[in-house]
GUVOTI-442903 format. One record per atom (N, C-alpha, C, O): residue number from 1; x, y, z. Coordinates in steps of 0.2 Angstrom, whole numbers, plus 5000, padded with zeros to 4 digits. Atoms other than C-alpha are relative to their C-alpha. Layout:
REM residues N
+-----+------+------+------+
:   k :   xx :   yy :   zz :
+-----+------+------+------+
: NUM :    X :    Y :    Z :
...
+-----+------+------+------+
REM end
This chain:
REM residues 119
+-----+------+------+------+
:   k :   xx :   yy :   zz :
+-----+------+------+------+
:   1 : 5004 : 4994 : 5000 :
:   1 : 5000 : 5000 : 5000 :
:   1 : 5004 : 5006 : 5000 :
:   1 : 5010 : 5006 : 5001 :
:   2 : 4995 : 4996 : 5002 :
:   2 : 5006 : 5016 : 4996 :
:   2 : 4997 : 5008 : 5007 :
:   2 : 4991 : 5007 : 5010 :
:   3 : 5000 : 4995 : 4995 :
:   3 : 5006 : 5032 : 5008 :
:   3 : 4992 : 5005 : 4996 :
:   3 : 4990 : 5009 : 5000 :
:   4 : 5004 : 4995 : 5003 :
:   4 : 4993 : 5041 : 4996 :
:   4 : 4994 : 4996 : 4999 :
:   4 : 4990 : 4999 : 4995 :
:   5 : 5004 : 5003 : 5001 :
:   5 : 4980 : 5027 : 4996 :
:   5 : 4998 : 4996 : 4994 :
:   5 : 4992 : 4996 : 4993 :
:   6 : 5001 : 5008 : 5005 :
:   6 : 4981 : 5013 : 4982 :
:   6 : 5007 : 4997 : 5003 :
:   6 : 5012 : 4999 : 5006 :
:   7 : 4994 : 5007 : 5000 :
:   7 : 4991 : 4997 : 4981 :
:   7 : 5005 : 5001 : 4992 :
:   7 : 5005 : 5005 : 4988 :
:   8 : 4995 : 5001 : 5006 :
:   8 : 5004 : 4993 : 4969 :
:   8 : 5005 : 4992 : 5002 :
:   8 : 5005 : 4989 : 5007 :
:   9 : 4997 : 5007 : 4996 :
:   9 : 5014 : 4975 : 4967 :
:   9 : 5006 : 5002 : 4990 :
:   9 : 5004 : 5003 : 4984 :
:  10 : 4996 : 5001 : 5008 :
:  10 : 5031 : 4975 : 4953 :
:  10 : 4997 : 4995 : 4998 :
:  10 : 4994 : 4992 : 5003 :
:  11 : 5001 : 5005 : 5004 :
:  11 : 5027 : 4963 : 4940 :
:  11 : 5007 : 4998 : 4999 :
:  11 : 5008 : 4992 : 4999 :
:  12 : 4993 : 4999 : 5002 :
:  12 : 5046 : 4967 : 4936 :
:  12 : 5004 : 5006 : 5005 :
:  12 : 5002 : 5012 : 5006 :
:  13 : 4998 : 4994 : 4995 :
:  13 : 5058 : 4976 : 4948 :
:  13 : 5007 : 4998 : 4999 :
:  13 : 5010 : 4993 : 5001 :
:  14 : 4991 : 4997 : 4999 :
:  14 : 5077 : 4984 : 4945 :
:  14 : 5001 : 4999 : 5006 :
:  14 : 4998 : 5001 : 5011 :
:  15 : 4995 : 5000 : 4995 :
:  15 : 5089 : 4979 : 4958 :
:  15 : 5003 : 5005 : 5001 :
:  15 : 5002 : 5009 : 5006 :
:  16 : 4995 : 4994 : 4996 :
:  16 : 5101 : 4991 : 4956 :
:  16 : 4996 : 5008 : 5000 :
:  16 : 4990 : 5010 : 4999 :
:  17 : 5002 : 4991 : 4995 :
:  17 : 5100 : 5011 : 4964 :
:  17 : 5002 : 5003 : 4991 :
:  17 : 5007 : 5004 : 4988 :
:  18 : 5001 : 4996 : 5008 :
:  18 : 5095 : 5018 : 4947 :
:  18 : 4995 : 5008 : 5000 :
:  18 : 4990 : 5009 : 5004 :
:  19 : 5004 : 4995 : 4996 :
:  19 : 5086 : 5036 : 4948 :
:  19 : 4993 : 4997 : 4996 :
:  19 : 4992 : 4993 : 4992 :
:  20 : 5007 : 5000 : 4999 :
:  20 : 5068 : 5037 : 4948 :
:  20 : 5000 : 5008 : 4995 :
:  20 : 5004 : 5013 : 4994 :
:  21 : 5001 : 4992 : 5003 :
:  21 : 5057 : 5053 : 4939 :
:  21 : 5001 : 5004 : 5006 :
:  21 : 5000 : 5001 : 5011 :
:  22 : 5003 : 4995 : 4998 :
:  22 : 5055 : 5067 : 4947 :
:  22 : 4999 : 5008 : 4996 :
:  22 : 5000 : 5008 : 4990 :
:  23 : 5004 : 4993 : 5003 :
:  23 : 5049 : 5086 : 4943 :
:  23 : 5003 : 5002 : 4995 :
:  23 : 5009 : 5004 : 4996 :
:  24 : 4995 : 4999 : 5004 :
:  24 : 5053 : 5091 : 4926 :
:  24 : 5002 : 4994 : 4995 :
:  24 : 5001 : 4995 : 4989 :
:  25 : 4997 : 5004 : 5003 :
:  25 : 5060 : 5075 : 4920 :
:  25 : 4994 : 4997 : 4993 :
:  25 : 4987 : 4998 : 4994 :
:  26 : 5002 : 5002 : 5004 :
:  26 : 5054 : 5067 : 4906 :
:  26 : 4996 : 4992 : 4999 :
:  26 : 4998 : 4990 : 4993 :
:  27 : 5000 : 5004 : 5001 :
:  27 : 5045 : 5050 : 4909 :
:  27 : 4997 : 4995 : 4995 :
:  27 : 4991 : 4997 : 4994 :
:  28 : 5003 : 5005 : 5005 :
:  28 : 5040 : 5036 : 4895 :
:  28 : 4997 : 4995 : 5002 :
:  28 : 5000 : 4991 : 5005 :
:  29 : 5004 : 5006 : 4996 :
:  29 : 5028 : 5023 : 4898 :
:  29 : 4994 : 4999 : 4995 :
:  29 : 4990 : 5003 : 4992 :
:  30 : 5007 : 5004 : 5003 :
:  30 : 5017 : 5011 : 4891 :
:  30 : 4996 : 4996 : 5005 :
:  30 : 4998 : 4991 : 5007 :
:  31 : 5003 : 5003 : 4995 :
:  31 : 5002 : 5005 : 4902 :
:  31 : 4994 : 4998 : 4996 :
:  31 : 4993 : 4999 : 4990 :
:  32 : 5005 : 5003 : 5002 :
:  32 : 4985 : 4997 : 4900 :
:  32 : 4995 : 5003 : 5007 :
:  32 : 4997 : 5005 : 5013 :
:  33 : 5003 : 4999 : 4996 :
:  33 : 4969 : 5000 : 4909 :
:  33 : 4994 : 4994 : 5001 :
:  33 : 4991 : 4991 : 4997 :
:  34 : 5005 : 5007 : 4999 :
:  34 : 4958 : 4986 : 4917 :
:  34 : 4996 : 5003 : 5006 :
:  34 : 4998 : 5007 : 5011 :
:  35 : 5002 : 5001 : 4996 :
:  35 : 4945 : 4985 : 4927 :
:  35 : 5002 : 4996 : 5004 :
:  35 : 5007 : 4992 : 5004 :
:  36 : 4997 : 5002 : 4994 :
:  36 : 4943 : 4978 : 4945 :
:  36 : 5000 : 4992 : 5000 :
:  36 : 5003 : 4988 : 5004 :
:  37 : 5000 : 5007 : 5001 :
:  37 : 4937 : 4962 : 4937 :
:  37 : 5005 : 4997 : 4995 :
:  37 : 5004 : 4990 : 4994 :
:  38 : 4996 : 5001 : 5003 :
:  38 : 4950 : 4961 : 4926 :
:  38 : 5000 : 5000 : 4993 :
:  38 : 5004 : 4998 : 4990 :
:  39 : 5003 : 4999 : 5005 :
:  39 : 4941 : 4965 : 4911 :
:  39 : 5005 : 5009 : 4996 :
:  39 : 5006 : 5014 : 4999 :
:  40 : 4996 : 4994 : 5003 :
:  40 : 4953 : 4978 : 4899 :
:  40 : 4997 : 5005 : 4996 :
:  40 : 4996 : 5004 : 4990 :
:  41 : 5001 : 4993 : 5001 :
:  41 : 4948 : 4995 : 4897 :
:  41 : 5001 : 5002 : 4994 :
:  41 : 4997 : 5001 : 4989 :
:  42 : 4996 : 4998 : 5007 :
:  42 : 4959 : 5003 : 4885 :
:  42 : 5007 : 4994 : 5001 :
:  42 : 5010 : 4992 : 5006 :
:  43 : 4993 : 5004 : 4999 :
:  43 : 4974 : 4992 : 4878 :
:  43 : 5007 : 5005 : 5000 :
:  43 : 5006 : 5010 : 5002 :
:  44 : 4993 : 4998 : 5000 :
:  44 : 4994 : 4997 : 4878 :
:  44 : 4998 : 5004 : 4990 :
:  44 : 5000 : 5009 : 4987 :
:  45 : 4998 : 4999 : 5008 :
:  45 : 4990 : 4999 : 4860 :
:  45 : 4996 : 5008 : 4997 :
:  45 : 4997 : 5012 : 4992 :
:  46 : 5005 : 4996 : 5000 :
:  46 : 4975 : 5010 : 4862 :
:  46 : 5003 : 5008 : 5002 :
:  46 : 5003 : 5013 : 4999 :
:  47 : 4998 : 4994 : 4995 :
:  47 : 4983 : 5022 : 4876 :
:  47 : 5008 : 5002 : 4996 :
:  47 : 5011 : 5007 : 4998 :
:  48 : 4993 : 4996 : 5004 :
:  48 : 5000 : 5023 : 4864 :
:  48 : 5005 : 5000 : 5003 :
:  48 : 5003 : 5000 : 5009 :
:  49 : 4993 : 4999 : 4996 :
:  49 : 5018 : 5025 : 4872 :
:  49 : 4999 : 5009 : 5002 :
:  49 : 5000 : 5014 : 4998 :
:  50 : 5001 : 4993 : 4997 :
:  50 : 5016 : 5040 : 4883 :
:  50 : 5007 : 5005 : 5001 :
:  50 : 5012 : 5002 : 5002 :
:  51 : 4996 : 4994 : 5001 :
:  51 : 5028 : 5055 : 4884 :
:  51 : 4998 : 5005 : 5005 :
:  51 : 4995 : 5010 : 5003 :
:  52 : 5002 : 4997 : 4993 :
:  52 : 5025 : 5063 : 4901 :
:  52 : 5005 : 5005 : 5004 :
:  52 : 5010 : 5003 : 5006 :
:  53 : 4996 : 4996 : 4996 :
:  53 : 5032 : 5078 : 4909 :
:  53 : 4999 : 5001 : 5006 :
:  53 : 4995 : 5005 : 5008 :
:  54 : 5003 : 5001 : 4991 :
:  54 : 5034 : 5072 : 4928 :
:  54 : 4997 : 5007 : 5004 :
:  54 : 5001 : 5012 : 5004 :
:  55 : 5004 : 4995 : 4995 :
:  55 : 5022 : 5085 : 4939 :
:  55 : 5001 : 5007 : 4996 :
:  55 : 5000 : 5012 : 4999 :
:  56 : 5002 : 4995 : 5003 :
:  56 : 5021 : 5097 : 4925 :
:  56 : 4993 : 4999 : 4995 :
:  56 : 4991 : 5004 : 4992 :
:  57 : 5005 : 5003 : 5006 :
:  57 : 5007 : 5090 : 4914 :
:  57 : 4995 : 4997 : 5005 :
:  57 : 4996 : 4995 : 5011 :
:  58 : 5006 : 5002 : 4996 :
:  58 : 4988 : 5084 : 4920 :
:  58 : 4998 : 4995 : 4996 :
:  58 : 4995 : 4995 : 4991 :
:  59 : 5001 : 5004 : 5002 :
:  59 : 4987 : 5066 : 4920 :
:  59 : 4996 : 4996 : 5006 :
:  59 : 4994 : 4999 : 5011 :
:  60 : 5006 : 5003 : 4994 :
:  60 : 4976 : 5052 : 4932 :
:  60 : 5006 : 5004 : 5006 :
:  60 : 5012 : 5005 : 5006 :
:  61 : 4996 : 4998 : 4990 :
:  61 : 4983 : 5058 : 4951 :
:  61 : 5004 : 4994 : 5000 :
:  61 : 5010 : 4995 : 4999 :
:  62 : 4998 : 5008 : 4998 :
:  62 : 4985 : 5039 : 4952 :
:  62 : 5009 : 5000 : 4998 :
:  62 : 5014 : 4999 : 5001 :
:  63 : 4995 : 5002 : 5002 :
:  63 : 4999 : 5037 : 4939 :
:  63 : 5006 : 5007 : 5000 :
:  63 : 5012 : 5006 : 5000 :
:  64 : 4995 : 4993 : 4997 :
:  64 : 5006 : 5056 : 4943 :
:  64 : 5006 : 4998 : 5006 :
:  64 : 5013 : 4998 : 5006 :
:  65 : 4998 : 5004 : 4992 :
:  65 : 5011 : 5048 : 4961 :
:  65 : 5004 : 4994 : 4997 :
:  65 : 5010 : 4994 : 4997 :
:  66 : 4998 : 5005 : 5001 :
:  66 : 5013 : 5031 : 4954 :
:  66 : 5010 : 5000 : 4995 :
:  66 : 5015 : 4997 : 4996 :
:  67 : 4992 : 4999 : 5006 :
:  67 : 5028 : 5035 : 4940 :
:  67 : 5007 : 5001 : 5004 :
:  67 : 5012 : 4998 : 5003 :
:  68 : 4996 : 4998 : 4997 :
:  68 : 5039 : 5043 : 4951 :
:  68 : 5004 : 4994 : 5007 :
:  68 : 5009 : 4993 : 5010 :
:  69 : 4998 : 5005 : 4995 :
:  69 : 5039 : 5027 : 4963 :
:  69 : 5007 : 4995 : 4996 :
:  69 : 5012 : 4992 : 4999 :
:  70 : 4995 : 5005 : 5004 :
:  70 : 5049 : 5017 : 4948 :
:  70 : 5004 : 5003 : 4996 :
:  70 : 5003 : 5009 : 4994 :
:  71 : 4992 : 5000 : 5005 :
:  71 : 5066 : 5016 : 4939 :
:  71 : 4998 : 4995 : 4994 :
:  71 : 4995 : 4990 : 4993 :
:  72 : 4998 : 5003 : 5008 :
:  72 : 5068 : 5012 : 4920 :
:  72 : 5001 : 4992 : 5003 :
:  72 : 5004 : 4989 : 5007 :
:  73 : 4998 : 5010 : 5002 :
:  73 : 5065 : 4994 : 4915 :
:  73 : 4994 : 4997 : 5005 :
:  73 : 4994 : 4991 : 5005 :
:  74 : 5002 : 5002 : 4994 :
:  74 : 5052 : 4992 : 4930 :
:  74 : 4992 : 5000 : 4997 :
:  74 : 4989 : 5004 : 4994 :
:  75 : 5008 : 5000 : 5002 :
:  75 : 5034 : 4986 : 4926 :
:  75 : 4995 : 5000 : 5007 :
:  75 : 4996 : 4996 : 5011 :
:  76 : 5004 : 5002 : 4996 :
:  76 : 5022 : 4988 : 4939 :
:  76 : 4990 : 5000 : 5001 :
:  76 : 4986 : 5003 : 4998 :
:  77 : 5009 : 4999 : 5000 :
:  77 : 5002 : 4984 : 4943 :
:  77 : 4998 : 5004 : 5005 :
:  77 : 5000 : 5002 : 5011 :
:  78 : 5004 : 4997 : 4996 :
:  78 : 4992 : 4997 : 4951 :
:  78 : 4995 : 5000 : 5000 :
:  78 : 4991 : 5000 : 4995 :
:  79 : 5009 : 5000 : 4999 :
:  79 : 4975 : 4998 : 4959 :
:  79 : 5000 : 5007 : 5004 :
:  79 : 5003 : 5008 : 5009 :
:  80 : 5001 : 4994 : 4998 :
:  80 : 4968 : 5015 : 4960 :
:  80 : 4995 : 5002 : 5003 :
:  80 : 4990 : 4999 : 5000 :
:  81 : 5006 : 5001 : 4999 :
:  81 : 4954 : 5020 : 4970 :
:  81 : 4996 : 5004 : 4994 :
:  81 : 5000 : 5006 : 4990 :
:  82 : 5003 : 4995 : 5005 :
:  82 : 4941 : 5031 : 4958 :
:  82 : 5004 : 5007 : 5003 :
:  82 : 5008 : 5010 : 5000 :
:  83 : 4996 : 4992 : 4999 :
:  83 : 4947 : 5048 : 4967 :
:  83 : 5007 : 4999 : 4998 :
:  83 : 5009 : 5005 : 4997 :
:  84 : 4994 : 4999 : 5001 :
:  84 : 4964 : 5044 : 4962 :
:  84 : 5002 : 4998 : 4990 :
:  84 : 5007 : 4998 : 4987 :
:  85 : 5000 : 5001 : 5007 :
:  85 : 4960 : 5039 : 4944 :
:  85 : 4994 : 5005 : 4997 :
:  85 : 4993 : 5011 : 4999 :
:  86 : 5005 : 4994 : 5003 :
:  86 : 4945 : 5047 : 4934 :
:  86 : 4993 : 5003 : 5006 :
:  86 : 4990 : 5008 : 5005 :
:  87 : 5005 : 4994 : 4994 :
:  87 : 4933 : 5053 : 4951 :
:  87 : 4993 : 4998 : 4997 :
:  87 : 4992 : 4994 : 4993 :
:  88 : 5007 : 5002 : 5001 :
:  88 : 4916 : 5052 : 4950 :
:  88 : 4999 : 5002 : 4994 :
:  88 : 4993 : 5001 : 4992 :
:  89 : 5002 : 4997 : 5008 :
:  89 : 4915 : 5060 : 4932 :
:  89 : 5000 : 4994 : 4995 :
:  89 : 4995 : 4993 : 4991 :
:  90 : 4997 : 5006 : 5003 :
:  90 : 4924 : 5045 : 4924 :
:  90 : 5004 : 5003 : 4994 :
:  90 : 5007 : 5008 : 4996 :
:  91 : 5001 : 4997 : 5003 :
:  91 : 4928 : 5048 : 4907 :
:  91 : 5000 : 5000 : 4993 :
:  91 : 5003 : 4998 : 4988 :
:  92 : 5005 : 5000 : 5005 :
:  92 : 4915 : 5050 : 4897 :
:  92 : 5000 : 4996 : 4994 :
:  92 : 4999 : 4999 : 4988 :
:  93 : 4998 : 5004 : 5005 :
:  93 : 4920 : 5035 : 4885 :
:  93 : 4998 : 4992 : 5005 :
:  93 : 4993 : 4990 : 5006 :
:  94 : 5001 : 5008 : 4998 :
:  94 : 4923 : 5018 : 4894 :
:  94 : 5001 : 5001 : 5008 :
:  94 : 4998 : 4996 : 5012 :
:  95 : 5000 : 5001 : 4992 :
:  95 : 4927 : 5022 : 4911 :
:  95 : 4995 : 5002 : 5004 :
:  95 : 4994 : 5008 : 5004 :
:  96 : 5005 : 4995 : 4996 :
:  96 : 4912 : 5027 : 4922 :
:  96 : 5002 : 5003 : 5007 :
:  96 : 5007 : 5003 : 5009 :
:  97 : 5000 : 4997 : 4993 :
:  97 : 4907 : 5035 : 4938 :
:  97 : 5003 : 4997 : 5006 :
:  97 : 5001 : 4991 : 5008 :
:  98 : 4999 : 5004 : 4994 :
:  98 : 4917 : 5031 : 4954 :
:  98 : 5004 : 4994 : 4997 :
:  98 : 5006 : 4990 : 5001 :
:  99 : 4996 : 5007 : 5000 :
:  99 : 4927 : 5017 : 4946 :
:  99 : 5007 : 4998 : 5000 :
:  99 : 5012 : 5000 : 4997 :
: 100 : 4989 : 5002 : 4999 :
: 100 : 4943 : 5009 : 4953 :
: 100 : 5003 : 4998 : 4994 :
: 100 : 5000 : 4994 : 4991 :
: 101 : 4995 : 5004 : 5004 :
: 101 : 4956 : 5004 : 4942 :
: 101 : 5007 : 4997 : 5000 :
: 101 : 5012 : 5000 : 5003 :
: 102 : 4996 : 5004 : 5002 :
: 102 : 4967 : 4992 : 4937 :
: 102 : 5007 : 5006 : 4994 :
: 102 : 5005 : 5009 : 4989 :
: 103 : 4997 : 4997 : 5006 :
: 103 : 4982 : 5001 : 4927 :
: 103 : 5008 : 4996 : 5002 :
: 103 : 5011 : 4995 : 5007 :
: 104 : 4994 : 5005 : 5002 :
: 104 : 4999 : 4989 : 4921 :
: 104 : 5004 : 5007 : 4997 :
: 104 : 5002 : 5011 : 4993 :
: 105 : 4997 : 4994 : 5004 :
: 105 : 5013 : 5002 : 4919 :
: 105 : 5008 : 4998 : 5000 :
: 105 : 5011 : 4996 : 5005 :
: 106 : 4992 : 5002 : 5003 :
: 106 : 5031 : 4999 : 4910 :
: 106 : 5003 : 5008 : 4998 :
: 106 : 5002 : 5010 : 4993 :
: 107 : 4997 : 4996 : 4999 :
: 107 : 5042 : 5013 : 4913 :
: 107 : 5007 : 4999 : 4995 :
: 107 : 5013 : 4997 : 4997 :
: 108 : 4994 : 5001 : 5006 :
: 108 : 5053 : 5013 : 4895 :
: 108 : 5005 : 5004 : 5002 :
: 108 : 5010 : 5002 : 5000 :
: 109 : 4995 : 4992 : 4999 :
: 109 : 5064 : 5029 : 4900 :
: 109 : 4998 : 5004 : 5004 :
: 109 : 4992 : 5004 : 5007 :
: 110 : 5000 : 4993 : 4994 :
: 110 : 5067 : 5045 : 4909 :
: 110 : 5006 : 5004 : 4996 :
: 110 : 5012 : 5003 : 4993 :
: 111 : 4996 : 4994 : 5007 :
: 111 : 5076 : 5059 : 4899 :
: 111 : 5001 : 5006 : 5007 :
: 111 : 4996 : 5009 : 5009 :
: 112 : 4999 : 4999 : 4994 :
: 112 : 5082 : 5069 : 4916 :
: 112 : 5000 : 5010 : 4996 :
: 112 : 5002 : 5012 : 4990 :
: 113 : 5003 : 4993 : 5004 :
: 113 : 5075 : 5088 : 4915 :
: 113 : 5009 : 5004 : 5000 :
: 113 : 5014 : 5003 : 5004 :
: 114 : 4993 : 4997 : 5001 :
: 114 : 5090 : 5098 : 4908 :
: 114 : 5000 : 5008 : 5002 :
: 114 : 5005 : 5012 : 5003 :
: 115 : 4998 : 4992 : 4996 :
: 115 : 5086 : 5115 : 4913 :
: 115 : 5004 : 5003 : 5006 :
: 115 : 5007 : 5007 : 5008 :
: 116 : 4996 : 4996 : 4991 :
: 116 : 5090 : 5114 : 4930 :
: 116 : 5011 : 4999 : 4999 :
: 116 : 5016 : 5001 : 5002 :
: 117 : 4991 : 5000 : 5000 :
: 117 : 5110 : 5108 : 4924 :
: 117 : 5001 : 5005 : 4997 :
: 117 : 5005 : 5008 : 5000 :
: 118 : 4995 : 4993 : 5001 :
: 118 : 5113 : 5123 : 4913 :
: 118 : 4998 : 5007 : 5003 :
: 118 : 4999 : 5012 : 5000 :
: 119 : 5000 : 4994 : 4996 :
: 119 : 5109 : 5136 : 4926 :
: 119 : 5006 : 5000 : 5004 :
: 119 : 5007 : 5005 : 5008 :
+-----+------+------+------+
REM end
């Protein structure tokens, strides 16, 4: 369980002391969305390889928090409550009201933000 209220479990997990994202940096990732019954959402194929600017850009809460937990190469499953994914709104496609999810995420890279080294 995670400090922020969802679970997570690797699928896949780095040994060694590799960095993690944080703010600024550039995360990539390919994930998938499943519901609680394990029924799939959207696919890996659907959702596209992502391009994420950690804690500048508006994406689920869930995977905001969750991305910064993993290092390159590291697959992890997460279960988000609905507040921590789409909220009571859903969004307005396949996800509805209130609903938990399931999201599988593979962390391809991390591009380390370069503004803060040429200052």
């Amino acid at each position: 369980a995670s400090s922020k209220g969802y679970w997570y479990k690797y699928d896949t997990q780095v040994a060694e002391e590799t960095p993690k994202p944080k703010r600024g940096d550039i995360a990539y990732f390919d994930y998938e969305i499943k519901n609680l019954v394990n029924k799939i959402i959207y696919t890996k194929e659907e959702l596209r390889p992502q391009e994420y600017y950690v804690d500048k850009e508006n994406i689920m809460m869930g995977l905001r928090d969750g991305i910064k937990l993993m290092k390159k190469g590291e697959t992890v499953t997460f279960i988000f409550p609905s507040h921590m994914a789409f909220g009571y709104h859903g969004d307005d496609k396949k996800i509805g009201s209130n609903e938990p999810l399931i999201c599988t995420v593979t962390l391809n890279d991390i591009k380390p933000d370069t503004k803060k080294t040429e200052n």
